[in-house]
Backbone atoms as SQL, in Angstrom:
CREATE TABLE atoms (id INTEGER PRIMARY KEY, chain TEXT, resi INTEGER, resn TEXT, atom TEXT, x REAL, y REAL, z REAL);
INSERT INTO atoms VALUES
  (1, 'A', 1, 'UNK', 'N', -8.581, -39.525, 21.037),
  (2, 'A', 1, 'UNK', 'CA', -8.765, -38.873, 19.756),
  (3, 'A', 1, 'UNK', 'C', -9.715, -37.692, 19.944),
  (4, 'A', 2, 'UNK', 'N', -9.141, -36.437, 19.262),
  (5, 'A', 2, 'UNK', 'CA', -10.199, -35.277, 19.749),
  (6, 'A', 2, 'UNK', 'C', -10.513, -35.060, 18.125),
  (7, 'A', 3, 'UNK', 'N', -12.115, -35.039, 18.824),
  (8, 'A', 3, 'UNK', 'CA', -13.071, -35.109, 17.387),
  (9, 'A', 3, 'UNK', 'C', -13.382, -33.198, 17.672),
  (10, 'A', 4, 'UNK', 'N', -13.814, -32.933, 15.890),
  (11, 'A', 4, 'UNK', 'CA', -14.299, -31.602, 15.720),
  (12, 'A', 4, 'UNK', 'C', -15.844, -31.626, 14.730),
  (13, 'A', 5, 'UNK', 'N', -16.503, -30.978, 15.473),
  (14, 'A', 5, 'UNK', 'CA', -17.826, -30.512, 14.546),
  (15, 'A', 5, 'UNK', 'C', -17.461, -29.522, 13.480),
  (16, 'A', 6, 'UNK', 'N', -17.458, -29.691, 12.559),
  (17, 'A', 6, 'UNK', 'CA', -17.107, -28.743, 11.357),
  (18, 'A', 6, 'UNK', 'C', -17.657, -28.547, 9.800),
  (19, 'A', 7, 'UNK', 'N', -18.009, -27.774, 9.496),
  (20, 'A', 7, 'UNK', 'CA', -18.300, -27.801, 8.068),
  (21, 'A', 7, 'UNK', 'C', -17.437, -28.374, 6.929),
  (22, 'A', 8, 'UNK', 'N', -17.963, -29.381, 6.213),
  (23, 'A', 8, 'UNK', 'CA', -17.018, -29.679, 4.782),
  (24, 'A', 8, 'UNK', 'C', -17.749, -29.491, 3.289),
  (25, 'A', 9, 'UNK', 'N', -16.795, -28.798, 2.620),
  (26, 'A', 9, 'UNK', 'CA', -17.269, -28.383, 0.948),
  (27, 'A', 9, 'UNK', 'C', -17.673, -29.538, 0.777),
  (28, 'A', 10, 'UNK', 'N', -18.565, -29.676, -0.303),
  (29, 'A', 10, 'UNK', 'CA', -19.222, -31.575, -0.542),
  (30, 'A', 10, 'UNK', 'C', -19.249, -30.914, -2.265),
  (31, 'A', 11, 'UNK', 'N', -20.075, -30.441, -2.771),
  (32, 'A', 11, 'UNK', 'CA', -20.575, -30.088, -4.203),
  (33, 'A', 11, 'UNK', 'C', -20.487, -28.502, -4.477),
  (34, 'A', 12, 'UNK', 'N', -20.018, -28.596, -5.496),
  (35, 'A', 12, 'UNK', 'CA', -19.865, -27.211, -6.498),
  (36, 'A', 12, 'UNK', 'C', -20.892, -27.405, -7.568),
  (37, 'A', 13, 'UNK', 'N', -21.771, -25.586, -7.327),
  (38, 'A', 13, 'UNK', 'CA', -22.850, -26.053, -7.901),
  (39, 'A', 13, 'UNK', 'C', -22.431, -25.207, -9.114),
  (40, 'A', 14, 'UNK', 'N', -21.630, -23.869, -8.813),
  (41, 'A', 14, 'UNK', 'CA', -21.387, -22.912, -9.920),
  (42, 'A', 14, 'UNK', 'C', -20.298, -22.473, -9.218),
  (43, 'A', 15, 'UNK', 'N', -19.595, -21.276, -9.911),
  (44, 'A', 15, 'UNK', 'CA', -18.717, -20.915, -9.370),
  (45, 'A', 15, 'UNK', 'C', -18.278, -20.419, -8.454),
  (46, 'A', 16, 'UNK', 'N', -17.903, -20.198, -7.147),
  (47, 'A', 16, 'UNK', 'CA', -17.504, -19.765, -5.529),
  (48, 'A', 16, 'UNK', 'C', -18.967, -19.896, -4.781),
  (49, 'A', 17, 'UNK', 'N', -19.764, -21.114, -5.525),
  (50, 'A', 17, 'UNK', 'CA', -21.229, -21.180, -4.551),
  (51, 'A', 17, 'UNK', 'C', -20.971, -22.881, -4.226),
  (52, 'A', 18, 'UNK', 'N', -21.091, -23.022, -3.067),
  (53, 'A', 18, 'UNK', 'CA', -20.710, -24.656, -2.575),
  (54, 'A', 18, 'UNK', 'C', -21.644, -24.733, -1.555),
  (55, 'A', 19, 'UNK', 'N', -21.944, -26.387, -1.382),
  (56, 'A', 19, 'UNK', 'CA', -23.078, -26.319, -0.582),
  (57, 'A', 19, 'UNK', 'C', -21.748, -27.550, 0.269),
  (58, 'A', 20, 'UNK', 'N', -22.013, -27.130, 2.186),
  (59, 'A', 20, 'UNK', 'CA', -21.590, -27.297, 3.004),
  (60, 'A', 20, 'UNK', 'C', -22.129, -28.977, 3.455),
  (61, 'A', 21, 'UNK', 'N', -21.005, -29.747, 3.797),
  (62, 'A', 21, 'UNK', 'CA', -21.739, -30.669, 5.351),
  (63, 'A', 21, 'UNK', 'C', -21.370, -30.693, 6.654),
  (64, 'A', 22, 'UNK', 'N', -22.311, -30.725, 7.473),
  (65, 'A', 22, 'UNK', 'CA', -21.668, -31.165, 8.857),
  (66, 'A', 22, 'UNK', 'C', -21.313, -32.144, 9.102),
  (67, 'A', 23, 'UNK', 'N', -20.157, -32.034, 9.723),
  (68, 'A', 23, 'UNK', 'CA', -19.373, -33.642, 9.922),
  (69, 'A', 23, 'UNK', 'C', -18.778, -33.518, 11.050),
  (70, 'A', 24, 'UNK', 'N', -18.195, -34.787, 11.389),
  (71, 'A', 24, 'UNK', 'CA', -17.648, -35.182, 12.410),
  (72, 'A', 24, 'UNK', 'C', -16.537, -36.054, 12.155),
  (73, 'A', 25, 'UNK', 'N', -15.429, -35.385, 12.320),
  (74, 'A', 25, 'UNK', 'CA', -13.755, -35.785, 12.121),
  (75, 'A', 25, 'UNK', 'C', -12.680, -35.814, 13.176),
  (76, 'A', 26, 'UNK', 'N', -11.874, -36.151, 12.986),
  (77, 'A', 26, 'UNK', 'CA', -10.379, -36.216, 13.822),
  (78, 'A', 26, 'UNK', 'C', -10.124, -34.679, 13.712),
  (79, 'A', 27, 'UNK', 'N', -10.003, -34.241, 15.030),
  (80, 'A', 27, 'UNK', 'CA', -8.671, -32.863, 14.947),
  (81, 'A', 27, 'UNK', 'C', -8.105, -32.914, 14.270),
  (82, 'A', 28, 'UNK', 'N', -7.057, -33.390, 13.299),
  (83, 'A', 28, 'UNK', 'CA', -5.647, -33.536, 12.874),
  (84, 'A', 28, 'UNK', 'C', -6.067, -33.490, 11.589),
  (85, 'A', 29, 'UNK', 'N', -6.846, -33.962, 11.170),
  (86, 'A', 29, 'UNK', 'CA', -6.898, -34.770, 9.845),
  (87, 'A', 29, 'UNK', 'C', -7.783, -33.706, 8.440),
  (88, 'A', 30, 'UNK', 'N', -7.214, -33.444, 7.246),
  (89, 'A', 30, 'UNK', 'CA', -7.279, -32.399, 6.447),
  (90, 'A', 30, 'UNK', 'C', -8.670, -32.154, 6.179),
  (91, 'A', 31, 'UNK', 'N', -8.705, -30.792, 5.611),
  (92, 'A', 31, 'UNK', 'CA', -10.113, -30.386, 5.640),
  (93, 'A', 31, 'UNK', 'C', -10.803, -31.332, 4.631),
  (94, 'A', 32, 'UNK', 'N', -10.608, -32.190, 3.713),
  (95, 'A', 32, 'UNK', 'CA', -11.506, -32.926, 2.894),
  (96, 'A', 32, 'UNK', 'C', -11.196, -34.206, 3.066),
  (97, 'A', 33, 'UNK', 'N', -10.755, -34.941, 4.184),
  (98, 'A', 33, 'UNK', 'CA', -10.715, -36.450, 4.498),
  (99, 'A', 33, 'UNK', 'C', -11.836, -36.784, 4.941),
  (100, 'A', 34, 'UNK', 'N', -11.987, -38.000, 4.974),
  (101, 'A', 34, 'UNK', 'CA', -13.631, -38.521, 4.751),
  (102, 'A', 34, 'UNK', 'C', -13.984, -38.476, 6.604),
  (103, 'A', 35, 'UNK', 'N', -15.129, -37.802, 6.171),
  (104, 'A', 35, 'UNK', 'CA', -15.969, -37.699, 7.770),
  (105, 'A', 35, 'UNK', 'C', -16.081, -38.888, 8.478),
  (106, 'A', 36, 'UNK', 'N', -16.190, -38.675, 10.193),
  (107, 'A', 36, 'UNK', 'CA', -16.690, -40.188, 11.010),
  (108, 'A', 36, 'UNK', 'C', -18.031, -40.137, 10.699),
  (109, 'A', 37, 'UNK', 'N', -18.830, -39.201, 10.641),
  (110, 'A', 37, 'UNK', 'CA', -20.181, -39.157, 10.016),
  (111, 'A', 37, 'UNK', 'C', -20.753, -37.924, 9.819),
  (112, 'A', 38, 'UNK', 'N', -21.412, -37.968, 8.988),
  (113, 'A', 38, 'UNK', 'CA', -22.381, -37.108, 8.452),
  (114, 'A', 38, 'UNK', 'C', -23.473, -36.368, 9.468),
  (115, 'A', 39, 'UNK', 'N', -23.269, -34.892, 9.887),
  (116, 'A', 39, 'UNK', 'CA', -24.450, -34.604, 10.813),
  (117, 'A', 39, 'UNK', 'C', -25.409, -33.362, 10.474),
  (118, 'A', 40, 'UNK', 'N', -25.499, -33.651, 9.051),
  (119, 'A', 40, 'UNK', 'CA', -26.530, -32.417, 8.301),
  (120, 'A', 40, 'UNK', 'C', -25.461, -31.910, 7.144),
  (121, 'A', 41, 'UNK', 'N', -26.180, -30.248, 6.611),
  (122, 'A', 41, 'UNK', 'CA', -25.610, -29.792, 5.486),
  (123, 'A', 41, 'UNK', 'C', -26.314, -28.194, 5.712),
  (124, 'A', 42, 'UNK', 'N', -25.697, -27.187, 5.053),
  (125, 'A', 42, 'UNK', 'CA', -25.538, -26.311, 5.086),
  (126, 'A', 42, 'UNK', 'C', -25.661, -25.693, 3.726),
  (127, 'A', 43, 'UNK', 'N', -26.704, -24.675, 3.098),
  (128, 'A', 43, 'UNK', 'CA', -26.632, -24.649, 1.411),
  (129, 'A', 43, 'UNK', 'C', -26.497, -22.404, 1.683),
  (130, 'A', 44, 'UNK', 'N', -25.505, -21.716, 1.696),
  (131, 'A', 44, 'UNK', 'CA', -25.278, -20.469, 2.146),
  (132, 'A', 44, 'UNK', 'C', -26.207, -19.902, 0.669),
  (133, 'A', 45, 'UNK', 'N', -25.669, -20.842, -0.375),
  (134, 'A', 45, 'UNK', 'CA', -25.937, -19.819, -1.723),
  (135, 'A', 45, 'UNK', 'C', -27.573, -19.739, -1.891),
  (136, 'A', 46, 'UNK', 'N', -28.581, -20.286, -1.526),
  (137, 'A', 46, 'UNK', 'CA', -29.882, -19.787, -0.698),
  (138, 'A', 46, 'UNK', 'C', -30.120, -18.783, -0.182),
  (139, 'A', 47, 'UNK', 'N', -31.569, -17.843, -0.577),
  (140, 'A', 47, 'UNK', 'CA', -31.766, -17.344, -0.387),
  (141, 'A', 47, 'UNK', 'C', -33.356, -17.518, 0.472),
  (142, 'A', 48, 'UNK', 'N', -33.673, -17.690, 2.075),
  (143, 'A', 48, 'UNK', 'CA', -32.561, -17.538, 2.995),
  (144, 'A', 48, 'UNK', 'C', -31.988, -18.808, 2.709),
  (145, 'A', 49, 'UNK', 'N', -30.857, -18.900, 3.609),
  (146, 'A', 49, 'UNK', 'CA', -29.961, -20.145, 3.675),
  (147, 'A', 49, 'UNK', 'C', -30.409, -21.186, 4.260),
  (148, 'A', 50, 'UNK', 'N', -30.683, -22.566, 3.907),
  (149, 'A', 50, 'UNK', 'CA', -30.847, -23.566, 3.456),
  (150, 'A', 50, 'UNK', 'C', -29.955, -24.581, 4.612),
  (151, 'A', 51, 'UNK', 'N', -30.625, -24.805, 5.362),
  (152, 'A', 51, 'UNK', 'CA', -29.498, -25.667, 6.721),
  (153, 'A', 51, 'UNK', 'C', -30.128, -27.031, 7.292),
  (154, 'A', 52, 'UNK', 'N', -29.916, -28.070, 7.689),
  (155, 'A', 52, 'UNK', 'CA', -30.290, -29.434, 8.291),
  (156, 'A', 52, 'UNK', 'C', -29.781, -29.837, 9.424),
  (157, 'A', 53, 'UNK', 'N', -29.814, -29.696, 10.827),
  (158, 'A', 53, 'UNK', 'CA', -28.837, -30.391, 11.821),
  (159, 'A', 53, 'UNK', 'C', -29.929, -31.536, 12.240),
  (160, 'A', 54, 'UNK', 'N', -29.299, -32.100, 12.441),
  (161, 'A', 54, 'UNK', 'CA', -29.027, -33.570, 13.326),
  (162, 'A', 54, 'UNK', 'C', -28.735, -33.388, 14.726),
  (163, 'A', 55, 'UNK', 'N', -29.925, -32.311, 15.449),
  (164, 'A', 55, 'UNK', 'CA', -29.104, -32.218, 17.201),
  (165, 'A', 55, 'UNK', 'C', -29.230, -33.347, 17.853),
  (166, 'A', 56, 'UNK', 'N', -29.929, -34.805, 17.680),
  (167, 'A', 56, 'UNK', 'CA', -29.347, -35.772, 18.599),
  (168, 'A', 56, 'UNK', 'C', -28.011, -36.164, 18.038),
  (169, 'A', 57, 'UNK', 'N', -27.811, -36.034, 17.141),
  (170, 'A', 57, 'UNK', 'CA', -26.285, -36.522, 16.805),
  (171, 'A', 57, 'UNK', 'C', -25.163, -35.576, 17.306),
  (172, 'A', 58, 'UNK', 'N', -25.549, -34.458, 17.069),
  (173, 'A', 58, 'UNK', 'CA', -24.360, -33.705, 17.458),
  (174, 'A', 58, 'UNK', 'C', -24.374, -33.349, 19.144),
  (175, 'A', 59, 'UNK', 'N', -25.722, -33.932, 19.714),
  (176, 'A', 59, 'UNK', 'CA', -25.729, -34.385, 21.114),
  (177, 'A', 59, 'UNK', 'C', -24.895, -35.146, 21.751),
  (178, 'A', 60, 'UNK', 'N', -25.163, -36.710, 20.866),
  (179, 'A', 60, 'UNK', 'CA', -24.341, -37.637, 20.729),
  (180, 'A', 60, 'UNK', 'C', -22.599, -37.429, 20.771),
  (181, 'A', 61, 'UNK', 'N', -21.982, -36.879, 19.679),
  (182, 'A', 61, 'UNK', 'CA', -20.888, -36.519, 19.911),
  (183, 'A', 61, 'UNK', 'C', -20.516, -35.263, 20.747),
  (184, 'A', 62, 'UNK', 'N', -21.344, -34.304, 21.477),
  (185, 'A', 62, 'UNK', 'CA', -20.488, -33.252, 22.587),
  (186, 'A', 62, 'UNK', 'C', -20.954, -34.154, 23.681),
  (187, 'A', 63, 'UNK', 'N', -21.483, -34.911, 24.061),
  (188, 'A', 63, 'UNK', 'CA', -21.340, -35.996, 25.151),
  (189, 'A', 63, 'UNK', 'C', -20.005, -36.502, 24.995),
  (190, 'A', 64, 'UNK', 'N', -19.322, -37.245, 23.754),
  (191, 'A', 64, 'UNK', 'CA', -18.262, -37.913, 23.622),
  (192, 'A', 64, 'UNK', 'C', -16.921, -37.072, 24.280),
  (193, 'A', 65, 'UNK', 'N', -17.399, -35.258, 24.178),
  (194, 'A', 65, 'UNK', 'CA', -15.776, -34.411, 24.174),
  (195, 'A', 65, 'UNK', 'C', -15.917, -33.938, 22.428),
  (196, 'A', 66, 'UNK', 'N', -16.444, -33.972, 21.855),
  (197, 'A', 66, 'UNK', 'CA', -15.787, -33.326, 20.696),
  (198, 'A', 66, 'UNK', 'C', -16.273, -31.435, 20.805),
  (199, 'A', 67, 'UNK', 'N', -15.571, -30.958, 19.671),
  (200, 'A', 67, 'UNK', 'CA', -16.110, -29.279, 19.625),
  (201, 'A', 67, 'UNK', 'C', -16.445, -29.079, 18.393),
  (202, 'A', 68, 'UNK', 'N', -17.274, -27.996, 18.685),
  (203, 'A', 68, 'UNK', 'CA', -17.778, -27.821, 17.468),
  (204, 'A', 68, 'UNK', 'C', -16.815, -26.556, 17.092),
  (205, 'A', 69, 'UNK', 'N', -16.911, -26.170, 15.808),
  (206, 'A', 69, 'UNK', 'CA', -16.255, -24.951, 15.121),
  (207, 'A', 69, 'UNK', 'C', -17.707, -24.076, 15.502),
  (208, 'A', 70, 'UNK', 'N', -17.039, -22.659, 15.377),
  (209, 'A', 70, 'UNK', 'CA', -18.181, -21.362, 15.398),
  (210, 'A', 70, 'UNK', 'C', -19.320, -21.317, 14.694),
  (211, 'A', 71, 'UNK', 'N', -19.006, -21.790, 13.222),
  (212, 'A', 71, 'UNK', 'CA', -20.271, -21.395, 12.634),
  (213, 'A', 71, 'UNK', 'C', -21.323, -22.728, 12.803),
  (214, 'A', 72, 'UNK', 'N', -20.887, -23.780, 13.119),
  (215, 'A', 72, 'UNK', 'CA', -21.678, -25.166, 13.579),
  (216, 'A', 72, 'UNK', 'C', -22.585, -24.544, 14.800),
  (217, 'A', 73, 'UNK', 'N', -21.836, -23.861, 15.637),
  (218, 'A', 73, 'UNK', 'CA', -22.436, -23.679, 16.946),
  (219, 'A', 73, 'UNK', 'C', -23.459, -22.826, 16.569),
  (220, 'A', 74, 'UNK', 'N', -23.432, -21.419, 15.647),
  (221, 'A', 74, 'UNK', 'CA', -24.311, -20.768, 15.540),
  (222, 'A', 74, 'UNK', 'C', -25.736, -21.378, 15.199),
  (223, 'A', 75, 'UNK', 'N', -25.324, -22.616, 13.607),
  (224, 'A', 75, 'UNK', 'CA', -26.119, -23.437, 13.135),
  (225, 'A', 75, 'UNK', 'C', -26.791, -23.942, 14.081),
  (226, 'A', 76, 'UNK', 'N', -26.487, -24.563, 14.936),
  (227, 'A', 76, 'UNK', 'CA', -27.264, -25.206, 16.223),
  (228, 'A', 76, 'UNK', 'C', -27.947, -24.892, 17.121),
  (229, 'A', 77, 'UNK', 'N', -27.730, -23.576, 17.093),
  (230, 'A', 77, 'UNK', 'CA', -28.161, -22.758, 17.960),
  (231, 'A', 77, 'UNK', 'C', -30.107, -22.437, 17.189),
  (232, 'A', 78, 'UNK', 'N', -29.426, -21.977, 16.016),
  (233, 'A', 78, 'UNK', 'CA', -30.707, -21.611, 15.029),
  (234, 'A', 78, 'UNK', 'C', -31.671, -22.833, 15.230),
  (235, 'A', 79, 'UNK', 'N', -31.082, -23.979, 14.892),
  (236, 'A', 79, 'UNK', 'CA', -31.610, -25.026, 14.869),
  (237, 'A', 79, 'UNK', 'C', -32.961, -25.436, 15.930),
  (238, 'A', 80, 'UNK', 'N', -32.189, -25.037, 17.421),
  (239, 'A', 80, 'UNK', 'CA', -32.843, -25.706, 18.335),
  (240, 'A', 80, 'UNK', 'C', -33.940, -24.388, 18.704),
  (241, 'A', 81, 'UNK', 'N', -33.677, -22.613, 18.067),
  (242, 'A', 81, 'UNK', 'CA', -34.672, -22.396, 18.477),
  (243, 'A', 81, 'UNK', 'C', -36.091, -22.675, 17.478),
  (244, 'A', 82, 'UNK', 'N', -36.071, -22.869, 16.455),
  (245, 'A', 82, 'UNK', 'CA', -37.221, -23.417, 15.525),
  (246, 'A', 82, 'UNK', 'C', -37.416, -24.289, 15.778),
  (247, 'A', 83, 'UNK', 'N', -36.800, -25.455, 16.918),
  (248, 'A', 83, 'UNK', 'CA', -37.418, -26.548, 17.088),
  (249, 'A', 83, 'UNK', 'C', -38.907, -26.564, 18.102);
């Protein structure tokens, strides 16, 4: 099973402003089917933008083989240099 790191819409706060999660899903499976888990959240409509990763988790799963999508990677990237 090939897993993907990816952002999912979760809440509409107003109109075309949505706050993001990171998740961890099946390749195949549609953009709003329920995540294998939860690995942070993402809030764009922030001013600056508003982000949470979980890098042992998403450690956890690119050990397993999964990929992340682009803007996850960027996220992570940000992530680990403020760490």
């Amino acid at each position: 099973m090939e897993v993907r790191i990816r952002l999912q819409k979760s809440d509409t706060k107003a109109k075309g402003r949505y706050n993001y999660r990171i998740v961890a899903v099946p390749k195949c499976t549609p953009r709003q089917a329920r995540a294998l888990e939860i690995l942070g959240y993402y809030d764009a409509a922030k001013k600056p933008a508003e982000y949470r990763v979980d890098v042992e988790k998403i450690d956890r799963w690119l050990a397993k083989g999964a990929q992340m999508s682009d803007t996850v990677r960027s996220l992570v990237k940000k992530s680990r240099k403020t760490a």
